[in-house]
N, C-alpha and C positions, 0 to 999 in steps of 0.2 A: 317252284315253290313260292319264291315271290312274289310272280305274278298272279299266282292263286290270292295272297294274301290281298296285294293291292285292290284286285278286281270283286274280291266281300267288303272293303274298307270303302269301294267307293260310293257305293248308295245310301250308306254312312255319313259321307261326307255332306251331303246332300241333305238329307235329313240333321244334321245339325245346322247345316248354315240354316235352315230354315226355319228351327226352332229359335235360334239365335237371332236372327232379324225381326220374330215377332215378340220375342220376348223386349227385343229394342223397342218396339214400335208401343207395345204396352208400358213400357217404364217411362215412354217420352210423354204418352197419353196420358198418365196418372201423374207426373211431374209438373205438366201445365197444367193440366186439374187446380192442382193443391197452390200451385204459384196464382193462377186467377181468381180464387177462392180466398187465396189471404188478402191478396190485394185490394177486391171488394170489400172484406171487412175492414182494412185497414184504412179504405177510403171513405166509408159509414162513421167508422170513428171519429175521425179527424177528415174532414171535408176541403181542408183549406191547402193542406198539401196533396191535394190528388194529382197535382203534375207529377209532383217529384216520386208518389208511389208508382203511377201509371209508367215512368220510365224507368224506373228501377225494375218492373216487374217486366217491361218489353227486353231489357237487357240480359234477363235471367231464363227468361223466356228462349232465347237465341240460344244461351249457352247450353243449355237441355236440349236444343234441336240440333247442335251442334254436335252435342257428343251423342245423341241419336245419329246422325246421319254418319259419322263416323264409324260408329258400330256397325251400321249395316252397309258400308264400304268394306268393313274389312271381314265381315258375312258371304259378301258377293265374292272377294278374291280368294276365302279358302273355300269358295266353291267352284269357282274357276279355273284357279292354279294352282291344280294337283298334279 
């Protein structure tokens, strides 16, 4: 009986990590969107601090790639290690 159960639950599994690492992959895409997008206007505004935006916005930038690739680490291993 169990292994009936396991063997419907696995293409399942499959099917969500899958859903799950695009749905990663789209939240990272729209996150630096909006992060490159303010940074531009905030450098139009004010012109004179464009370093200090420009690296403010690379550091934020990282951390949203960050916990993108995170997410889709931990996508890959509940697809793997069932």
């Amino acid at each position: 009986m169990l292994s009936m159960i396991l063997a419907a639950v696995e293409p399942l599994a499959a099917l969500g990590a899958a859903i799950g690492a695009g749905i990663t992959a789209i939240g990272a895409g729209i996150g630096i969107g909006k992060i490159g997008s303010s940074a531009m206007e905030a450098i139009a505004r004010q012109p004179e601090v464009s370093g200090n935006i420009r690296t403010s916005m690379i550091i934020v930038a990282c951390l949203v790639e960050g916990v993108a690739l995170f997410s889709i680490i931990v996508t890959a291993l509940a697809l793997f290690l069932q």
